[in-house]
N, C-alpha and C positions, 0 to 999 in steps of 0.2 A: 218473782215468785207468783205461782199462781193460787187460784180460790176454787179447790174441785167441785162448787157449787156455785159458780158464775158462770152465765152462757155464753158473756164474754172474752173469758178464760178460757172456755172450749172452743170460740169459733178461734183463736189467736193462735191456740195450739194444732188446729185442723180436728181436732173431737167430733165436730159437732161442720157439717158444711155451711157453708155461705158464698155469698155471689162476690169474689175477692173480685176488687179492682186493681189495687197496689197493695205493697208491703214492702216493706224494708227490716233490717233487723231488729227496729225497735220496734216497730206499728205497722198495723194492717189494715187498710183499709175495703170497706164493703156495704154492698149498697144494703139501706134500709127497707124493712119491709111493709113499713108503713110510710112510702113518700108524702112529703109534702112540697115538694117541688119538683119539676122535672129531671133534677139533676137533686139524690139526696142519698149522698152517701156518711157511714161513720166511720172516724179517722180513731183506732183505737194504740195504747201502750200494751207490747206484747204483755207488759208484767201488771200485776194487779196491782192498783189503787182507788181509791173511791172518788178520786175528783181531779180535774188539772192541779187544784195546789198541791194537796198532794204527791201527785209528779213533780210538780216543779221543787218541792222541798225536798222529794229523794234524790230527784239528779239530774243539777244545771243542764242536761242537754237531752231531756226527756220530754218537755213542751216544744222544744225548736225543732227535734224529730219530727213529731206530730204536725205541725203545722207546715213545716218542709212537703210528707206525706199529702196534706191536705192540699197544697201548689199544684205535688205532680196529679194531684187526681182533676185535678178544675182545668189542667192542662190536656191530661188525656180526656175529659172530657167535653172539652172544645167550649169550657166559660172562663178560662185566663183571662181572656180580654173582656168577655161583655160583663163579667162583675158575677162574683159570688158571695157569702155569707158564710161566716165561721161562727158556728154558738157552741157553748159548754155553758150546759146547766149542771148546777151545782146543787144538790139536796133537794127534797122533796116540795118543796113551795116554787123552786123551779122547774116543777116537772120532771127531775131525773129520774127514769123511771127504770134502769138498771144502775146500780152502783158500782162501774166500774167505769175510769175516767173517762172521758169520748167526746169529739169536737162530730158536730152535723157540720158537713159541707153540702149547702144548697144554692142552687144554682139553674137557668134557664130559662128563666122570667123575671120581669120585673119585681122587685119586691118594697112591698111598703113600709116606712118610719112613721110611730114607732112600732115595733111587733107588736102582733095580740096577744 
């Protein structure tokens, strides 16, 4: 189900363009427009929810999509092997700054522990 007032929601639907990398039936992935790393794409669920739990409480195979999604993108992106970063922020003290579930896939440089 979507949220006619999430941009999310319109990029997933085609509404609204975006720089798609991958998709599948469940998720779409597309690069961010504010990078923070060479490689920084978002791995989105076509359907709305406000968070990974969320997803994962509507439907056991709604996070392994995404994250399946996020594989092929670090693959097509040629950092499978040198090592990438999967984050999902959840609510506002983590920064989530559209509410609509979404893993960043960053990648192509080194990255340091712990995050800032």
């Amino acid at each position: 189900m979507a949220d006619a007032d999430c941009i999310f929601c319109k990029i997933a639907s085609g509404d609204i363009a975006a720089d798609i990398v991958a998709e599948s039936d469940a998720a779409v992935a597309f690069r961010d427009l504010t990078p923070q790393a060479p490689t920084h794409v978002l791995v989105i669920p076509r359907d709305h929810y406000a968070n990974l739990a969320e997803v994962a409480a509507a439907d056991g195979t709604g996070v392994s999509a995404m994250v399946r999604l996020a594989a092929e993108v670090a693959e097509i992106e040629g950092i499978d092997t040198s090592g990438y970063r999967l984050v999902a922020n959840t609510g506002p003290d983590a920064h989530q700054t559209v509410m609509h579930a979404h893993l960043h896939v960053l990648g192509g440089r080194a990255m340091g522990w712990p995050p800032g």
